[in-house]
N, CA, C and O atoms as a DFTB+ gen file, in Angstrom:
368 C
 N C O
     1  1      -8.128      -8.836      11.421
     2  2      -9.310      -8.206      11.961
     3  2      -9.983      -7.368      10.872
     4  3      -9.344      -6.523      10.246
     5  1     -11.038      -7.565      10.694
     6  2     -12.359      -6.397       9.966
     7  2     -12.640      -5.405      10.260
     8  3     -13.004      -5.464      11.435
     9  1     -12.709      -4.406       9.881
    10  2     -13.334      -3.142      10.266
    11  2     -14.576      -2.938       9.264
    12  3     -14.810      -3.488       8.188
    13  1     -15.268      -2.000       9.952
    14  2     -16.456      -1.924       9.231
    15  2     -16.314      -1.425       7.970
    16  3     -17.299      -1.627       7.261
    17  1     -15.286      -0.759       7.388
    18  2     -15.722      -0.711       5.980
    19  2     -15.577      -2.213       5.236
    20  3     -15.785      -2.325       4.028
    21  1     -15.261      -3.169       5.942
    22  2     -14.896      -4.407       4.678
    23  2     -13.781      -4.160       4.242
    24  3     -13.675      -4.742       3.162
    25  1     -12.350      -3.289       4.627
    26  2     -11.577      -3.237       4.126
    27  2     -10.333      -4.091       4.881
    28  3      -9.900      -3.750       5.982
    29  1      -9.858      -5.174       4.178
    30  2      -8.932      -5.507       5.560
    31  2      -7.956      -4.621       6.387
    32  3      -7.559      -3.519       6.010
    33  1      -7.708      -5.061       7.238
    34  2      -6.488      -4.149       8.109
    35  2      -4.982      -5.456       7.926
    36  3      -4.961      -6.687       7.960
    37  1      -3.989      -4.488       7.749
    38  2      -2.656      -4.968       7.148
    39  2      -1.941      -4.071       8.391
    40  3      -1.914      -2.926       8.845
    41  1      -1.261      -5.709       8.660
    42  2       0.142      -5.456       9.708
    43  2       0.996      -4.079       9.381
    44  3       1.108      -3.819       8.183
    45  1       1.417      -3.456      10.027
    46  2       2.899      -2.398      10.266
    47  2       3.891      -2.879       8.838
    48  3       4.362      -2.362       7.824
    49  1       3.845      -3.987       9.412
    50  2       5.281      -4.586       8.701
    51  2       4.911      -4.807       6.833
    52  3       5.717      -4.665       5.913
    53  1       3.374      -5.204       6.735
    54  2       3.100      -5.415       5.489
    55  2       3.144      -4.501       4.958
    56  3       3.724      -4.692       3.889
    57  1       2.827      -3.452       5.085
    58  2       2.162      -2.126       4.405
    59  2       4.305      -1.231       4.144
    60  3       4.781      -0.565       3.224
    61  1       4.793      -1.639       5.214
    62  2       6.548      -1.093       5.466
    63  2       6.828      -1.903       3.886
    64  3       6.838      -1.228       2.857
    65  1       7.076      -3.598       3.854
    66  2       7.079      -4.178       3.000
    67  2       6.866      -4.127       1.602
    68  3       7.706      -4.550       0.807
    69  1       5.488      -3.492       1.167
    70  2       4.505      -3.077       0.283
    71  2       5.522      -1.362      -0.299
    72  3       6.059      -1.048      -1.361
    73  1       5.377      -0.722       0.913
    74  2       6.190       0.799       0.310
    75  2       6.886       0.548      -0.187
    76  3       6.772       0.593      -1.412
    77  1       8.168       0.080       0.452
    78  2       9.424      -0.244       0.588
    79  2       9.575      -0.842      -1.063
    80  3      10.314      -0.253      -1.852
    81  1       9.027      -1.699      -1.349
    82  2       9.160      -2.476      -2.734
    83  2       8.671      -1.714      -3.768
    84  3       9.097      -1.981      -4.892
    85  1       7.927      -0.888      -3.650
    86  2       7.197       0.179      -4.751
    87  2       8.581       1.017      -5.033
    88  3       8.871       1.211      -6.214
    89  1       9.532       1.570      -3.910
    90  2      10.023       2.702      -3.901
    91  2      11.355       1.908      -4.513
    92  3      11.798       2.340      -5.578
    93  1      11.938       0.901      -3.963
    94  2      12.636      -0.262      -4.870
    95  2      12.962      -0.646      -6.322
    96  3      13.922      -0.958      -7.026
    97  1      10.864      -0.339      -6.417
    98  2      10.919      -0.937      -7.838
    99  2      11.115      -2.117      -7.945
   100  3      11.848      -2.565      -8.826
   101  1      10.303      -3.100      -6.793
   102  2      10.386      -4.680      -6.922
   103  2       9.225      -5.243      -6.968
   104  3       8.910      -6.386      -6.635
   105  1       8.089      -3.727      -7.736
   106  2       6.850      -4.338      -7.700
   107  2       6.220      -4.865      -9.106
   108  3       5.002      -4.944      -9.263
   109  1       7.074      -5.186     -10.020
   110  2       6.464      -5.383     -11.320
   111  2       5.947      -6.870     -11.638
   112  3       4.998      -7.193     -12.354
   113  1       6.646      -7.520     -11.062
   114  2       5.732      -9.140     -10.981
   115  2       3.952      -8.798     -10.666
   116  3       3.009      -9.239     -11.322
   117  1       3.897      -7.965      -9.569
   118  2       2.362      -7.945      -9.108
   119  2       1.743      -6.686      -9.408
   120  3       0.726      -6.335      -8.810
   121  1       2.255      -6.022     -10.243
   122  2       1.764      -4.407     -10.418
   123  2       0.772      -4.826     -11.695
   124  3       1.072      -5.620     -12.587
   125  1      -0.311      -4.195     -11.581
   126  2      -1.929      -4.162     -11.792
   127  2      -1.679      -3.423     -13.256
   128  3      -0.708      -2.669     -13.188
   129  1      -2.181      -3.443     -14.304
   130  2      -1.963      -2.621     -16.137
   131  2      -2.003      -1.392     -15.287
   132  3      -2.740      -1.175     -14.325
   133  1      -0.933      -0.498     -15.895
   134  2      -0.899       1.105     -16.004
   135  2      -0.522       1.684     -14.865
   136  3      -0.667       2.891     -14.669
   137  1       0.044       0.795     -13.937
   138  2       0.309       1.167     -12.476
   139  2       1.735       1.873     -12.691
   140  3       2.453       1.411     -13.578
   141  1       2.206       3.002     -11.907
   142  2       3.014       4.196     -12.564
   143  2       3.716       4.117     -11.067
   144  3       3.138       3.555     -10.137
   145  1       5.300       4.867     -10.893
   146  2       5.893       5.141     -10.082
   147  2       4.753       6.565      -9.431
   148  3       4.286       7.469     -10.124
   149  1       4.587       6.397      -8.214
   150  2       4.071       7.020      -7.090
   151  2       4.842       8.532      -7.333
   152  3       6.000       8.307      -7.685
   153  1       4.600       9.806      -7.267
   154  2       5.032      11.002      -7.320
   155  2       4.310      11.924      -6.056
   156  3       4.407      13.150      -6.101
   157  1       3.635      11.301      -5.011
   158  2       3.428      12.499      -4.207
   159  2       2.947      11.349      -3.219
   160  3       2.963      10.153      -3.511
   161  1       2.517      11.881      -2.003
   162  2       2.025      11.518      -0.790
   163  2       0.536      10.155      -0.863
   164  3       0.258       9.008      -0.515
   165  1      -0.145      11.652      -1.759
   166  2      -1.459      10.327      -2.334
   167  2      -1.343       9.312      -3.164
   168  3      -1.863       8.206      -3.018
   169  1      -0.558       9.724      -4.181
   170  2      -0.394       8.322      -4.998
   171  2       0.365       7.397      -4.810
   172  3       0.359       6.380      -5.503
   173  1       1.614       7.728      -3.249
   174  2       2.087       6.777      -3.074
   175  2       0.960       5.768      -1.618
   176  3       1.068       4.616      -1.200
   177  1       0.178       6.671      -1.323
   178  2      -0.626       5.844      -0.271
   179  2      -1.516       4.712      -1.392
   180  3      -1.624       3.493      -1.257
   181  1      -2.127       5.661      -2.595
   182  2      -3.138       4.640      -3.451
   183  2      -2.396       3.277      -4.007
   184  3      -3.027       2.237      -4.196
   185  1      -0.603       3.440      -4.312
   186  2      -0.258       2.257      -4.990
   187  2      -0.115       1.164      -3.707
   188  3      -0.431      -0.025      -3.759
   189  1       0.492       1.944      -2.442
   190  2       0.774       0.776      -1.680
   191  2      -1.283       0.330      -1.615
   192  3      -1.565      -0.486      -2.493
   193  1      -2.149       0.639      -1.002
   194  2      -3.232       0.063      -1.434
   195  2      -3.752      -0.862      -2.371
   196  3      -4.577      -1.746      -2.142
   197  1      -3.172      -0.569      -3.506
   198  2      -3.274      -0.967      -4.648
   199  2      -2.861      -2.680      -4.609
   200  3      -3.509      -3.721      -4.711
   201  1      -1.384      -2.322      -4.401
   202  2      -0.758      -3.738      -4.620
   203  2      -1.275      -4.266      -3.084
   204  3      -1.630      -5.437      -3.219
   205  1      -1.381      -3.989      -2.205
   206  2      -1.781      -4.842      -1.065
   207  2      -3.219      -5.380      -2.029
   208  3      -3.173      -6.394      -2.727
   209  1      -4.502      -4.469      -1.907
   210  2      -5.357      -5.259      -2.606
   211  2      -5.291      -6.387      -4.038
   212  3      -5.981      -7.407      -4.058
   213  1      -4.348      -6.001      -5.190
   214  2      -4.383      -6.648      -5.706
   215  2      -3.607      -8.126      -5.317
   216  3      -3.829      -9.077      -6.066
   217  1      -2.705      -8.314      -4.153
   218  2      -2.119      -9.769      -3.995
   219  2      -3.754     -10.252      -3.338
   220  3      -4.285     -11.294      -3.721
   221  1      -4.357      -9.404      -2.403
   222  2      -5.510     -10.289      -1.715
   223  2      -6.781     -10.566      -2.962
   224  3      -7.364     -11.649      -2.924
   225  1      -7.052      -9.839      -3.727
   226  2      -7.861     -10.052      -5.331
   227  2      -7.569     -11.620      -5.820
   228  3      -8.315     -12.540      -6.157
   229  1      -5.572     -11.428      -5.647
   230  2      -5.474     -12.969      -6.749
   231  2      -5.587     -13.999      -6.167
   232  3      -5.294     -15.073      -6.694
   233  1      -6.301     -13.822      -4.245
   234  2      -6.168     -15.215      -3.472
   235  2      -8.010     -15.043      -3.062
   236  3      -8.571     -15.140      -1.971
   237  1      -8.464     -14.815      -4.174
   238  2     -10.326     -14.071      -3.732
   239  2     -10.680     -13.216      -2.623
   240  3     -11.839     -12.836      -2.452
   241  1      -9.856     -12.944      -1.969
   242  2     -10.196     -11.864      -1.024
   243  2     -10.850     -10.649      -1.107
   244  3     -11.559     -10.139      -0.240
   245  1     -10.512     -10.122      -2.435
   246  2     -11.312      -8.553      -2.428
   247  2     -11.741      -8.700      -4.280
   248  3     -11.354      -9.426      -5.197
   249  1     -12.668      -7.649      -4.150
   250  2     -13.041      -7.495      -5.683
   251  2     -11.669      -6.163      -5.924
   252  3     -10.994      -5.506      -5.132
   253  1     -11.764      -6.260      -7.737
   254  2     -10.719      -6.259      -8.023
   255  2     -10.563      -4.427      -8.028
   256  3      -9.546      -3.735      -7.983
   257  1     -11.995      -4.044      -8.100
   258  2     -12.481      -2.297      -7.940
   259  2     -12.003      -1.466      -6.503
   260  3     -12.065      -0.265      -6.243
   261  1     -11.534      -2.545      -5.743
   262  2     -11.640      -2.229      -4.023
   263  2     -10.094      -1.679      -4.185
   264  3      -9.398      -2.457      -4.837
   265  1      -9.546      -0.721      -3.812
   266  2      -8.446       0.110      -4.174
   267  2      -8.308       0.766      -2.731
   268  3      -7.237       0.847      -2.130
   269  1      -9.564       1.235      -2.241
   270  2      -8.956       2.415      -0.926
   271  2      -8.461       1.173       0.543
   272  3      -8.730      -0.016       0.717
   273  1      -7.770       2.031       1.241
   274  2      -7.603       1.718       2.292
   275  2      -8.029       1.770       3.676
   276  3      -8.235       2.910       4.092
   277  1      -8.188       0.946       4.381
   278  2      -9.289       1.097       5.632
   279  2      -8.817       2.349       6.383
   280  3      -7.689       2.716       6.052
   281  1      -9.251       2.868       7.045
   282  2      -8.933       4.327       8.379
   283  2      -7.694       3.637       8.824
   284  3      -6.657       4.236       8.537
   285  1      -7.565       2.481       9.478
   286  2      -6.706       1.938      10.429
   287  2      -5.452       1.487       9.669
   288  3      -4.397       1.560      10.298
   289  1      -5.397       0.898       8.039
   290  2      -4.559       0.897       7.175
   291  2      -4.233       2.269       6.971
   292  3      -3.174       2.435       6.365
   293  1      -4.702       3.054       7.227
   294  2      -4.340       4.648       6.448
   295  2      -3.693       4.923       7.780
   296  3      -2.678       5.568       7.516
   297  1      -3.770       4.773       8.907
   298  2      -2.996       5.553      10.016
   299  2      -2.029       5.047      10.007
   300  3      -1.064       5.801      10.138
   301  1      -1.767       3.727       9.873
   302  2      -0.545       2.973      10.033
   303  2       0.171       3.744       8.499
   304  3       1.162       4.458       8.651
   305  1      -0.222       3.602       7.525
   306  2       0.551       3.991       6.427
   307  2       1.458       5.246       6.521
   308  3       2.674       5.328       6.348
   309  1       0.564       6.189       6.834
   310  2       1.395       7.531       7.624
   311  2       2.092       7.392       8.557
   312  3       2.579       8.477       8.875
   313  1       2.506       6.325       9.390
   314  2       3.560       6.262      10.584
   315  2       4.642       5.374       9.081
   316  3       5.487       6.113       8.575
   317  1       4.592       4.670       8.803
   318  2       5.229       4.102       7.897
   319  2       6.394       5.106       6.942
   320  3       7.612       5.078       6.770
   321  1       4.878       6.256       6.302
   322  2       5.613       6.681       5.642
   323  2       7.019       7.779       6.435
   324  3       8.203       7.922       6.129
   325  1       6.287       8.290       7.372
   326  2       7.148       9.012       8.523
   327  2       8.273       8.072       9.085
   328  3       9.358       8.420       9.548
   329  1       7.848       6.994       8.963
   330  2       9.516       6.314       9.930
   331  2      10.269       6.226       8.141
   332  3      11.479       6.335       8.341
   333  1      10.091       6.115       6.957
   334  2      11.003       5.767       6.190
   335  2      11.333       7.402       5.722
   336  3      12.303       7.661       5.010
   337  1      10.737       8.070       6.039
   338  2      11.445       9.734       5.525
   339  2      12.640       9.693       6.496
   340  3      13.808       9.875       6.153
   341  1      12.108       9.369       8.064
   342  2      13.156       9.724       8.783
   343  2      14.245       9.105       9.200
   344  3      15.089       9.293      10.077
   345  1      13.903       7.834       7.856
   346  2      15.326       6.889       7.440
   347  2      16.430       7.692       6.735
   348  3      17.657       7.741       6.828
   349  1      15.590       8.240       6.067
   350  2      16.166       9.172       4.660
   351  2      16.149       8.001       3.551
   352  3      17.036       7.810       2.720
   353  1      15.011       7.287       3.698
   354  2      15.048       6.010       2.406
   355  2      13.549       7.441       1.387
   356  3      13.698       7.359       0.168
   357  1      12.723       8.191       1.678
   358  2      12.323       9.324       1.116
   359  2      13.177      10.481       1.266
   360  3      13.948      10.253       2.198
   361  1      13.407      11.766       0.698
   362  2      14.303      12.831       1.243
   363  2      13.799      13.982       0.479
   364  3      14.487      14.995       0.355
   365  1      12.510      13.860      -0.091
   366  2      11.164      14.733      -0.539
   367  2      10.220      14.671      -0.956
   368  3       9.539      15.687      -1.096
């Protein structure tokens, strides 16, 4: 589904997927020049963004500048990041 910014909206599970592998460190096959381990709240919301946009970039889906995340990607991301703190897979 579309939302009006043109930004796609990404499943629960993709965006879980997407963290999950950043925090892993299983993102270097698809990680974008200069892309850095995540150190706070925002930069870990911008990388999961990041690499979600850049897999949809290498299948023409988005231009390659398009980085933010839709409202509805951003709410889900914050339940995301809240269910994996209260994994204790984050613990600050």
């Amino acid at each position: 589904m579309q939302n009006s910014n043109q930004f796609p909206d990404h499943s629960y599970e993709e965006i879980r997927k997407v963290a999950i592998d950043i925090l892993a460190r299983r993102w270097k096959s698809d990680v974008p020049s200069g892309f850095q381990l995540p150190n706070d709240y925002d930069g870990f919301k911008e990388a999961v963004g990041s690499l979600l946009n850049t897999k949809e970039v290498s299948y023409g889906g988005r231009y390659e500048w398009e980085t933010v995340m839709s409202l509805i990607d951003s709410d889900k991301f914050l339940e995301v990041f809240w269910d994996i703190f209260r994994e204790g897979i984050i613990t600050h």
